[in-house]
KEMISE-975316 format. One record per residue: residue in one letter; x, y, z of N, C-alpha, C, CB in turn; chain. Coordinates in Angstrom, 2 decimals. Each point is the difference from the previous one (the first is absolute). Glycine has a CB too. Layout:
N
<node residu="A" n_xx="X" n_yy="Y" n_zz="Z" ca_xx="X" ca_yy="Y" ca_zz="Z" c_xx="X" c_yy="Y" c_zz="Z" cb_xx="X" cb_yy="Y" cb_zz="Z" chaine="A"/>
...
END
This chain:
87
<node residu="X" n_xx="111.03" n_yy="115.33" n_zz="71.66" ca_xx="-1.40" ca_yy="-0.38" ca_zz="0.10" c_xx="-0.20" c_yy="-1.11" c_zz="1.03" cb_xx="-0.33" cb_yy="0.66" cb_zz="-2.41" chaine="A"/>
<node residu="X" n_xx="1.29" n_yy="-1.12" n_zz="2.40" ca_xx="-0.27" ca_yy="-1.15" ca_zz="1.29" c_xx="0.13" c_yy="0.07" c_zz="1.08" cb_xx="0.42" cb_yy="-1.03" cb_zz="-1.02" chaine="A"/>
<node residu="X" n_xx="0.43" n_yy="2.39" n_zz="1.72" ca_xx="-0.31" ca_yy="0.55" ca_zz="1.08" c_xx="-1.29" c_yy="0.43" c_zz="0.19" cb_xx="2.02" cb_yy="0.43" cb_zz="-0.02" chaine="A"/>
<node residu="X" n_xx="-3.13" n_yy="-0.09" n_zz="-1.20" ca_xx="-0.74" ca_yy="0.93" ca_zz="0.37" c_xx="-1.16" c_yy="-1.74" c_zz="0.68" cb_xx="0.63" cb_yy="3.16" cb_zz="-2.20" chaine="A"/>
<node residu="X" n_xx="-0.38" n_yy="-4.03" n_zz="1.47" ca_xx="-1.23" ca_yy="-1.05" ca_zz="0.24" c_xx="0.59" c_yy="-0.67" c_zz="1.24" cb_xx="-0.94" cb_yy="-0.53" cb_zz="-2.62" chaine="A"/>
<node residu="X" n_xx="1.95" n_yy="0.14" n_zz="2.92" ca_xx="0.36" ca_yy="-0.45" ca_zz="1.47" c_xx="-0.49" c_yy="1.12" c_zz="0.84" cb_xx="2.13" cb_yy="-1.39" cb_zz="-0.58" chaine="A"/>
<node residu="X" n_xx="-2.00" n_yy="2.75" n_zz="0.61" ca_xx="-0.53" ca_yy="0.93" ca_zz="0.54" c_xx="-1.43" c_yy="0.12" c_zz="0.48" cb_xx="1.67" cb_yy="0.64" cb_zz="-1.18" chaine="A"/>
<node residu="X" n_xx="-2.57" n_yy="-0.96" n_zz="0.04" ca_xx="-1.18" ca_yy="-0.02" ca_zz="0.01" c_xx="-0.67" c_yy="-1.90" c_zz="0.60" cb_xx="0.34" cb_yy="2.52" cb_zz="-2.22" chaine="A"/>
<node residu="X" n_xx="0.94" n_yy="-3.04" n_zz="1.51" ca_xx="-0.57" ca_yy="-1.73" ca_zz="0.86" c_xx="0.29" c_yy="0.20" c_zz="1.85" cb_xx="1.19" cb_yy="-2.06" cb_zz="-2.58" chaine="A"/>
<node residu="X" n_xx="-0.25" n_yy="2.82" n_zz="3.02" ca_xx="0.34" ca_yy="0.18" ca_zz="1.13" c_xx="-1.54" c_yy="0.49" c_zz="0.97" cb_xx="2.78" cb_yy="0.57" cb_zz="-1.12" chaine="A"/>
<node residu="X" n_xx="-2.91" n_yy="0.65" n_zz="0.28" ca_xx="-1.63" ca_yy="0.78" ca_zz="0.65" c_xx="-1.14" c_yy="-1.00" c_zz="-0.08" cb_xx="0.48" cb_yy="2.48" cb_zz="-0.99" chaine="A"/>
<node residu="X" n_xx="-0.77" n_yy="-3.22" n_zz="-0.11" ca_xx="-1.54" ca_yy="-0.68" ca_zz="-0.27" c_xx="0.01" c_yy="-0.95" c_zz="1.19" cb_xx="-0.27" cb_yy="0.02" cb_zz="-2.84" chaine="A"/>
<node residu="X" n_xx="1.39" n_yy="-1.13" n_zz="3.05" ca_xx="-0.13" ca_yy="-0.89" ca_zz="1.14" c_xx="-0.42" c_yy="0.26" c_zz="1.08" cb_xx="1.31" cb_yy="-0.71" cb_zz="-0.78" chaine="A"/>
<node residu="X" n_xx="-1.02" n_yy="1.74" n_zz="1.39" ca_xx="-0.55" ca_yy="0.07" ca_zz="1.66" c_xx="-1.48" c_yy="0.66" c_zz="-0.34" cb_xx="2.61" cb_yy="0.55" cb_zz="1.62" chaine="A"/>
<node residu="X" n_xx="-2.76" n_yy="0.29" n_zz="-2.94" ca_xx="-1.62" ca_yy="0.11" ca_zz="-0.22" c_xx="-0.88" c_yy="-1.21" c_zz="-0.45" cb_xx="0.62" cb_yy="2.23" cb_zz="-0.64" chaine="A"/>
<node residu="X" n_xx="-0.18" n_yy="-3.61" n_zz="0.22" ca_xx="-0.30" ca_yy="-0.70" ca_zz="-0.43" c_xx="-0.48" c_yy="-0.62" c_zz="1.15" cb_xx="1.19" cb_yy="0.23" cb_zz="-1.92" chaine="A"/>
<node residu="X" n_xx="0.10" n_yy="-0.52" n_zz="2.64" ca_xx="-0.36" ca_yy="-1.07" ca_zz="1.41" c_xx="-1.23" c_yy="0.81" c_zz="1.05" cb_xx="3.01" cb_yy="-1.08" cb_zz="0.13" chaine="A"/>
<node residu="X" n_xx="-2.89" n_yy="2.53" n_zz="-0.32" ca_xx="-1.36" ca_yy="0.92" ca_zz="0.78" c_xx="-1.24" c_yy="-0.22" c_zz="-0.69" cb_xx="1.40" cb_yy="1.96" cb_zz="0.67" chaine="A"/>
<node residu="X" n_xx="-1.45" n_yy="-2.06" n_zz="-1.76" ca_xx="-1.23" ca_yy="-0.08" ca_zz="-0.51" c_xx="-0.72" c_yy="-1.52" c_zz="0.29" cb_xx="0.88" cb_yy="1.88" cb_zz="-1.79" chaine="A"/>
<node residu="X" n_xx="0.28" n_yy="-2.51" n_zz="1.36" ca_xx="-0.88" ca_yy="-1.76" ca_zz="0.63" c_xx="-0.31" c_yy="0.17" c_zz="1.26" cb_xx="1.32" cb_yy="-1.79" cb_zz="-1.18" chaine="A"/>
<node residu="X" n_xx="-0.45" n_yy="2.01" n_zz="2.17" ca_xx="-0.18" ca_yy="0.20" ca_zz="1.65" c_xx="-1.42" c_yy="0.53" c_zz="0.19" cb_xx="2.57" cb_yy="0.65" cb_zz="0.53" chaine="A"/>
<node residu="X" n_xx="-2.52" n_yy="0.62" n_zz="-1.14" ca_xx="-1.63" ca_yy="1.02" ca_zz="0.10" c_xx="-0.95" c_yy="-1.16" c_zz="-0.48" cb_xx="0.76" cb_yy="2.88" cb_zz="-0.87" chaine="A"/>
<node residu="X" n_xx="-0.91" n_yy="-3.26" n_zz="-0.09" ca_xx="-1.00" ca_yy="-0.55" ca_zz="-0.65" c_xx="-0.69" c_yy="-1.21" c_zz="0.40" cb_xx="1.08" cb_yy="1.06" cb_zz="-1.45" chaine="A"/>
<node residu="X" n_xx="0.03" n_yy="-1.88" n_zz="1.59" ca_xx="-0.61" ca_yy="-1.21" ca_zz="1.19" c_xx="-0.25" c_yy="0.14" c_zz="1.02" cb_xx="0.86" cb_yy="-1.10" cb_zz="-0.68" chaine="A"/>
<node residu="X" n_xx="-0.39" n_yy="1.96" n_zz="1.48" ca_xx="-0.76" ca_yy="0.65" ca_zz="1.65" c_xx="-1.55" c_yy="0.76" c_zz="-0.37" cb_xx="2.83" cb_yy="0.86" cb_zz="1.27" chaine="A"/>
<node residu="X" n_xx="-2.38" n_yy="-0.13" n_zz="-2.06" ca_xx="-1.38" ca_yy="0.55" ca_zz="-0.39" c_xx="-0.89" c_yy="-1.25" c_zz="-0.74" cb_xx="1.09" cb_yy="2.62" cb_zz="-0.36" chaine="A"/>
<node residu="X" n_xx="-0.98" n_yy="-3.39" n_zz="0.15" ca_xx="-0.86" ca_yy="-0.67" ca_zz="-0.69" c_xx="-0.49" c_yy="-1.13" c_zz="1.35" cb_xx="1.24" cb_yy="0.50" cb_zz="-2.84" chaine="A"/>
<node residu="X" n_xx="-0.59" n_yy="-1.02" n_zz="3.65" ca_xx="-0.16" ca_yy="-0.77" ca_zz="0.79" c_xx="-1.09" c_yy="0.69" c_zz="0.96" cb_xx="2.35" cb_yy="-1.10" cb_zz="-0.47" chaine="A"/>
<node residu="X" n_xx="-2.28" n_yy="2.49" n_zz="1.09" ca_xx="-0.66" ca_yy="0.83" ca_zz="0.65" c_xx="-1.28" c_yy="0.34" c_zz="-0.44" cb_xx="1.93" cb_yy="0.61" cb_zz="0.58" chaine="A"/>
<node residu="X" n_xx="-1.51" n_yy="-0.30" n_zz="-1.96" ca_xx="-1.80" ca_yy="0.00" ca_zz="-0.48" c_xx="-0.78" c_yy="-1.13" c_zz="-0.20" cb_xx="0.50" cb_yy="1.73" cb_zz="-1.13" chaine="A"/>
<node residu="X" n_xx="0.23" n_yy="-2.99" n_zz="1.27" ca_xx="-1.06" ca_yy="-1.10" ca_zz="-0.25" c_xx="-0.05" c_yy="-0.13" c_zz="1.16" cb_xx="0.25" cb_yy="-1.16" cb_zz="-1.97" chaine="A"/>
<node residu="X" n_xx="-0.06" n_yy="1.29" n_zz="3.52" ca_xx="-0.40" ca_yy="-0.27" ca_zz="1.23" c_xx="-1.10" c_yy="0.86" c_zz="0.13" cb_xx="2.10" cb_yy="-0.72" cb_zz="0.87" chaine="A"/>
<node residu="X" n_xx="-1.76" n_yy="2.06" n_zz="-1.19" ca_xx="-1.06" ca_yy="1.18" ca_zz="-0.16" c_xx="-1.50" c_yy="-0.64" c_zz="-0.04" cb_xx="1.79" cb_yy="1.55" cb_zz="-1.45" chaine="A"/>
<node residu="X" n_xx="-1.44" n_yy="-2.41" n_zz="-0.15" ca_xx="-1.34" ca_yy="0.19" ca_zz="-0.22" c_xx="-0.69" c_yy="-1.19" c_zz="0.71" cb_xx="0.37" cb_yy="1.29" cb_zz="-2.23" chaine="A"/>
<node residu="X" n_xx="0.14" n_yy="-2.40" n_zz="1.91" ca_xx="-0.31" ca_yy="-1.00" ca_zz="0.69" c_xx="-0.27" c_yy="-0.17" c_zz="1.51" cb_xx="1.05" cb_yy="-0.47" cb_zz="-1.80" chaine="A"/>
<node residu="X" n_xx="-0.56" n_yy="1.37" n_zz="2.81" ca_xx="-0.48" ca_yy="0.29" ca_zz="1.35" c_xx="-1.59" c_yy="1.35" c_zz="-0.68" cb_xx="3.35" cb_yy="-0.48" cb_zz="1.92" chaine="A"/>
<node residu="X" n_xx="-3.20" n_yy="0.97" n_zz="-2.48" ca_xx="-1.27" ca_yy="0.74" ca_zz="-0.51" c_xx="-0.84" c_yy="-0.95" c_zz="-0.38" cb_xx="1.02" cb_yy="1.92" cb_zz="-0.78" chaine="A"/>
<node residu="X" n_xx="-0.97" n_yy="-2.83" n_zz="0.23" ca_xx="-1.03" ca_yy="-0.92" ca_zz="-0.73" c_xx="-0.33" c_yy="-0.55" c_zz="1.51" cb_xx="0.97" cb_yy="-0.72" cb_zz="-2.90" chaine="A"/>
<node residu="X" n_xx="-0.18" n_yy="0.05" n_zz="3.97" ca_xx="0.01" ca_yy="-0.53" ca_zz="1.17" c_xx="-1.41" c_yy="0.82" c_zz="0.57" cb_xx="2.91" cb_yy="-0.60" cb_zz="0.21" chaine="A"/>
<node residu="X" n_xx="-2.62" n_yy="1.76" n_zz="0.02" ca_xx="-0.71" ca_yy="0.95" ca_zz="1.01" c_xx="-1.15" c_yy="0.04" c_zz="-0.91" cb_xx="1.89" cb_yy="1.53" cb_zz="1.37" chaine="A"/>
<node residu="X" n_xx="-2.09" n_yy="-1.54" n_zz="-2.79" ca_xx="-0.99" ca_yy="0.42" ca_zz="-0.31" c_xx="-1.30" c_yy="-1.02" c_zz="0.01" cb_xx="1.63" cb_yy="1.58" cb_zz="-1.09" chaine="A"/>
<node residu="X" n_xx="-1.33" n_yy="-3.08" n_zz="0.77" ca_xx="-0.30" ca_yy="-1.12" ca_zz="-0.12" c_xx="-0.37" c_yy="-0.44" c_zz="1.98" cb_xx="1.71" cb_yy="-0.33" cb_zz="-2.95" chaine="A"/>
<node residu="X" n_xx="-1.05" n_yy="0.80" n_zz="3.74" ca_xx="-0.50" ca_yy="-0.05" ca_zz="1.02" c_xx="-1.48" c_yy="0.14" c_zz="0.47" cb_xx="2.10" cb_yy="0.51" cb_zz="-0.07" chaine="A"/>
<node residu="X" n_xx="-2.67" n_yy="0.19" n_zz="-0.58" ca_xx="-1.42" ca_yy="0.70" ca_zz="-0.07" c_xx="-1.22" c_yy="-1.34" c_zz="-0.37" cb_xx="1.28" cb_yy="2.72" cb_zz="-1.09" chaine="A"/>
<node residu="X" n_xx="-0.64" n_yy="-2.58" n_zz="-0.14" ca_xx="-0.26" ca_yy="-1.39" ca_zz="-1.24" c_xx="-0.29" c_yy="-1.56" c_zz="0.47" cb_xx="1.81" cb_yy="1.32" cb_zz="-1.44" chaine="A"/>
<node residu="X" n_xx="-0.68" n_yy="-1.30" n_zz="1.48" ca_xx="0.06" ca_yy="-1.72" ca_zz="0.40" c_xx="1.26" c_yy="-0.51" c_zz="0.83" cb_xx="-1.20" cb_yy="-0.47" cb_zz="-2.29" chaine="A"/>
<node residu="X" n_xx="0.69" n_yy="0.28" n_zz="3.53" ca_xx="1.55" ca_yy="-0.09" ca_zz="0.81" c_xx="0.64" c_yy="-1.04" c_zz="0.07" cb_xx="-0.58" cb_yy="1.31" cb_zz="1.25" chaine="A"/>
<node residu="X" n_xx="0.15" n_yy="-2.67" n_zz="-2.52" ca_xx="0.64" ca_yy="-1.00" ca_zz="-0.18" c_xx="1.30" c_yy="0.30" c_zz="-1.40" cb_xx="-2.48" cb_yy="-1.42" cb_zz="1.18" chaine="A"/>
<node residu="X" n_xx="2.15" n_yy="2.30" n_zz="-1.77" ca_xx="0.37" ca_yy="0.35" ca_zz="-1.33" c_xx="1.31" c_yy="1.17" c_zz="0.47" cb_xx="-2.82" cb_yy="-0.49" cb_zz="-1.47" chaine="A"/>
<node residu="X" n_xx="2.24" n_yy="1.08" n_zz="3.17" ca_xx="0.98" ca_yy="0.88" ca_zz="0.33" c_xx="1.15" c_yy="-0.53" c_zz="0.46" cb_xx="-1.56" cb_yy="1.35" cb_zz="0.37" chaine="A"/>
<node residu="X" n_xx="1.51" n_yy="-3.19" n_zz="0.83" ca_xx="0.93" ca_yy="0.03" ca_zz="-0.13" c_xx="1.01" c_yy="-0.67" c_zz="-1.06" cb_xx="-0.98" cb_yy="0.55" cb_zz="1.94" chaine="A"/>
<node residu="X" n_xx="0.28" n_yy="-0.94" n_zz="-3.07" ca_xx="1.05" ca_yy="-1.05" ca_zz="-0.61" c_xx="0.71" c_yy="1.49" c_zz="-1.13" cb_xx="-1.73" cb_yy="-3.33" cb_zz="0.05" chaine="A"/>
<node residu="X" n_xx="1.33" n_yy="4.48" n_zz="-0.17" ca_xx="0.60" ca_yy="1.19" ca_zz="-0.35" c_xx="1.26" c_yy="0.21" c_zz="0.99" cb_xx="-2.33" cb_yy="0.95" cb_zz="-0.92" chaine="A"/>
<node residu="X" n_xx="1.70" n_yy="-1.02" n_zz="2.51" ca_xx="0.72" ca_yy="0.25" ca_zz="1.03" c_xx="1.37" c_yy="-0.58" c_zz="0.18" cb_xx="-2.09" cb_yy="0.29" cb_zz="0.76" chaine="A"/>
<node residu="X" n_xx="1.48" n_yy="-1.74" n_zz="-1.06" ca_xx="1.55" ca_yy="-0.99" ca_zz="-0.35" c_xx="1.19" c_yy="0.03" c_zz="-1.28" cb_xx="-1.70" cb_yy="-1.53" cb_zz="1.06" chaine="A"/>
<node residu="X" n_xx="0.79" n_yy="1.93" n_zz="-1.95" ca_xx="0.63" ca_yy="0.29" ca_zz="-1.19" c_xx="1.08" c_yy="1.34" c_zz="0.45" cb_xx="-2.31" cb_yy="-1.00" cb_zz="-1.68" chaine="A"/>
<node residu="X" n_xx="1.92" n_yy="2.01" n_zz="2.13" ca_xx="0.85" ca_yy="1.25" ca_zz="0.36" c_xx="0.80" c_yy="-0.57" c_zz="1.04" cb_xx="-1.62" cb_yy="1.94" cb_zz="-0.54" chaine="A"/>
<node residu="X" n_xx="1.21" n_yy="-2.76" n_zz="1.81" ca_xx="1.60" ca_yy="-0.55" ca_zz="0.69" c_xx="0.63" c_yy="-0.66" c_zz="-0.70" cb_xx="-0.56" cb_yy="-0.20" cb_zz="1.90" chaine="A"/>
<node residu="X" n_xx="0.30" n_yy="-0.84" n_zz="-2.79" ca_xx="1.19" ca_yy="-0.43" ca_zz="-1.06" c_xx="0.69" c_yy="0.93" c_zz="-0.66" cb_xx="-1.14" cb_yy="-1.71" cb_zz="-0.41" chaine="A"/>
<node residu="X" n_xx="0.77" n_yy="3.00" n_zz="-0.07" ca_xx="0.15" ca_yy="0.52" ca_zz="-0.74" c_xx="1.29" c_yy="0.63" c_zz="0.99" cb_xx="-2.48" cb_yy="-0.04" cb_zz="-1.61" chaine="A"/>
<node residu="X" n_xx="1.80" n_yy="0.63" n_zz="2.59" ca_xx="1.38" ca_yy="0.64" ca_zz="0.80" c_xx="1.03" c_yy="-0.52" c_zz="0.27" cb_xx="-1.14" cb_yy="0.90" cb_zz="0.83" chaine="A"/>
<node residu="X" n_xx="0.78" n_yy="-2.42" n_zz="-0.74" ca_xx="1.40" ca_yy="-0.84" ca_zz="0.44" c_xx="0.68" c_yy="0.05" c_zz="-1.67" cb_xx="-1.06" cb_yy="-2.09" cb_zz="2.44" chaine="A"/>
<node residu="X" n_xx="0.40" n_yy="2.38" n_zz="-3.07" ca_xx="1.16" ca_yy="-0.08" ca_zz="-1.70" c_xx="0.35" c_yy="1.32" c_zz="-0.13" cb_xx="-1.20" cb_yy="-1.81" cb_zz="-1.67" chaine="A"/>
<node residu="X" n_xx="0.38" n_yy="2.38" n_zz="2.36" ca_xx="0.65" ca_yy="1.63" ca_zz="-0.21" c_xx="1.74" c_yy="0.06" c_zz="1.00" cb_xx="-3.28" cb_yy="1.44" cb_zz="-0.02" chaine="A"/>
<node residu="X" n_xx="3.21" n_yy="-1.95" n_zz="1.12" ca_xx="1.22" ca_yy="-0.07" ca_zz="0.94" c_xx="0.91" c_yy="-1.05" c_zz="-0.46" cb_xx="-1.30" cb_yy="0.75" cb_zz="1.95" chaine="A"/>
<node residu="X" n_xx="1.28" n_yy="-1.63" n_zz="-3.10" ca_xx="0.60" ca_yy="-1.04" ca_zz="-0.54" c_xx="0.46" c_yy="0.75" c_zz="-1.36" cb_xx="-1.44" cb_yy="-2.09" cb_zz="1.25" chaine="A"/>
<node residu="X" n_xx="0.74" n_yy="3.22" n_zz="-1.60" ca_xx="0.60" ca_yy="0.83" ca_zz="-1.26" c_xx="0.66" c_yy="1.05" c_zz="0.34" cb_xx="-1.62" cb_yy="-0.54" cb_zz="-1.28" chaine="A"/>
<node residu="X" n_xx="1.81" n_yy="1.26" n_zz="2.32" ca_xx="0.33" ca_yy="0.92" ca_zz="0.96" c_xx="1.11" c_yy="-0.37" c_zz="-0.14" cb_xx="-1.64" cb_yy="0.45" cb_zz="1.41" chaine="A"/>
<node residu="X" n_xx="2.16" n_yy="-1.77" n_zz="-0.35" ca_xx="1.19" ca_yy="-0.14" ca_zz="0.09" c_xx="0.60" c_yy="-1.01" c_zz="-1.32" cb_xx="-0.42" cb_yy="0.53" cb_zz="2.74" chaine="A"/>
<node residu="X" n_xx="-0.08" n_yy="-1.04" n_zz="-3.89" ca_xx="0.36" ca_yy="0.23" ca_zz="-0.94" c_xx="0.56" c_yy="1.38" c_zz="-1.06" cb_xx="-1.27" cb_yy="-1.90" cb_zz="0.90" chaine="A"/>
<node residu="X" n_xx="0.74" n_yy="2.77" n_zz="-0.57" ca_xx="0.10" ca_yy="1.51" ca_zz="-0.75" c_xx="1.25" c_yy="0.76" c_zz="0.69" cb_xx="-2.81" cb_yy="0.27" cb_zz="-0.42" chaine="A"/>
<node residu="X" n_xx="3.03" n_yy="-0.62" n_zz="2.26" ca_xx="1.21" ca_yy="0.37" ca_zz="0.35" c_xx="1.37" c_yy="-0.65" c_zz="-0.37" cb_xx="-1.48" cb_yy="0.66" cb_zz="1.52" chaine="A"/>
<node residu="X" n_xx="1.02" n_yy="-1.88" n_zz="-1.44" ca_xx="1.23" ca_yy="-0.81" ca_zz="-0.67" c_xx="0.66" c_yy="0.42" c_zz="-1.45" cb_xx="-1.17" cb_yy="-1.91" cb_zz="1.24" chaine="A"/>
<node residu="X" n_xx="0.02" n_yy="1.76" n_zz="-2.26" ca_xx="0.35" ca_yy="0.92" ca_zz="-1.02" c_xx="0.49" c_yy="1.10" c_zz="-0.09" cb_xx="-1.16" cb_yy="-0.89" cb_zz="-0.39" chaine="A"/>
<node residu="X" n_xx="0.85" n_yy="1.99" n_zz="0.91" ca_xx="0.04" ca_yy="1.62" ca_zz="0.24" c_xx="1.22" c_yy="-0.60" c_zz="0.15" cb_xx="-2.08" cb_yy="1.67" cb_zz="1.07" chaine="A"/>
<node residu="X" n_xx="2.96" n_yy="-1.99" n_zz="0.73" ca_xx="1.24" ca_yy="-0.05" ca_zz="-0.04" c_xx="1.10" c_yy="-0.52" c_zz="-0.75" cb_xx="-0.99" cb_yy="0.25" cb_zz="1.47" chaine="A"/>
<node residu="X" n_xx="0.55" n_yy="-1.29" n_zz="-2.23" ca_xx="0.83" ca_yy="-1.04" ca_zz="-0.60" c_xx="0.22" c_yy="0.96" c_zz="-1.61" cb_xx="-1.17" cb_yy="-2.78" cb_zz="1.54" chaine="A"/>
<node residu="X" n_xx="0.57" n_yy="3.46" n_zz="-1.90" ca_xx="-0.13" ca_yy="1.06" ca_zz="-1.12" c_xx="0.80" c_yy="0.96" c_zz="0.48" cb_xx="-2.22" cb_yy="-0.40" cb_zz="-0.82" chaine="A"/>
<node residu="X" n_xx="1.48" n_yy="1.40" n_zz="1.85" ca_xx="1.46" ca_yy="0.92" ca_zz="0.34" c_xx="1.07" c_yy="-0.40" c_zz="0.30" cb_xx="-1.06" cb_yy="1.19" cb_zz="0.66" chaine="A"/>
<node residu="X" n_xx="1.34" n_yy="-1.98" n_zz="0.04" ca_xx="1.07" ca_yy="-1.01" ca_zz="-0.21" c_xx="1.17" c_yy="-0.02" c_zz="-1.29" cb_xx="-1.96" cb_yy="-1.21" cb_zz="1.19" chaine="A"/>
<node residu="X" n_xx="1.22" n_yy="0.82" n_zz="-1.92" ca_xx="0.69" ca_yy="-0.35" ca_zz="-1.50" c_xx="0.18" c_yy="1.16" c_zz="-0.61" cb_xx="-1.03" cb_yy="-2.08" cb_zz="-0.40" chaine="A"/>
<node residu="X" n_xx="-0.34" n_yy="3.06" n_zz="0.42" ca_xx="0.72" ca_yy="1.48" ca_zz="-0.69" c_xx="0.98" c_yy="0.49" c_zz="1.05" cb_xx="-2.22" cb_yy="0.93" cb_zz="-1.37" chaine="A"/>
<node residu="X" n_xx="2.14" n_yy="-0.75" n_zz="2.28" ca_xx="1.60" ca_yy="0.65" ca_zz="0.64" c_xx="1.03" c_yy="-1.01" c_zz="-0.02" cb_xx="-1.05" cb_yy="1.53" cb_zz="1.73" chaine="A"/>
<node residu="X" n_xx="1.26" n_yy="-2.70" n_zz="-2.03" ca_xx="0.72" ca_yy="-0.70" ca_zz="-0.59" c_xx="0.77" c_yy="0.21" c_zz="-0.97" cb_xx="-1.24" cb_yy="-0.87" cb_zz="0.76" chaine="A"/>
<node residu="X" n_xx="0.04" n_yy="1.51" n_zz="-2.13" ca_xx="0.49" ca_yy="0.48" ca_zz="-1.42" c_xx="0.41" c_yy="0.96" c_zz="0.45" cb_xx="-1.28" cb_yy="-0.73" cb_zz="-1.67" chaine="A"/>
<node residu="X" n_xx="1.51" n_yy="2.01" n_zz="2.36" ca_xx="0.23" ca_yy="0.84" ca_zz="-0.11" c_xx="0.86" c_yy="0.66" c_zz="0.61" cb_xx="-1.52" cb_yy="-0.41" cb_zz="-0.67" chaine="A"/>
<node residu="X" n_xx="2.19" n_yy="-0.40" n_zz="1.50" ca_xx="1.69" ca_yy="-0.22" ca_zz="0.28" c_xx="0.44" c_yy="-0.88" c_zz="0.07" cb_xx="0.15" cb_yy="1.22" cb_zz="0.86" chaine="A"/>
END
């Protein structure tokens, strides 16, 4: 039986480390999404309100490229360690 759960702990990890990877890229992307949408839309509106939206989304990108290469560091330093375990 304990072959069968090292077996199955072997598979979940690299789906584990994909699913965080997906999820925080995807999550980072859709809040630029919307927030450059709110940008363009508020343009119309009030173009004092557009740019402090405007500024808010360049901060935002500079944390998006500060989580980026946080998320690669991770990614590698994880595969890393599972091909580590696994010879």
């Amino acid at each position: 039986i304990l072959v069968i759960i090292e077996t199955i702990s072997l598979v979940i990890q690299p789906l584990a480390l994909a699913v965080r990877l997906t999820a925080n890229i995807t999550a980072g992307h859709l809040l630029l999404h919307l927030i450059g949408s709110a940008t363009l839309a508020l343009i119309n509106i009030s173009l004092f309100t557009a740019l402090i939206t405007f500024t808010i989304l360049t901060l935002l990108i500079i944390l998006e490229f500060a989580v980026a290469l946080i998320q690669a560091y991770v990614f590698t330093l994880l595969v890393s360690l599972y091909l580590q375990d696994n010879t």
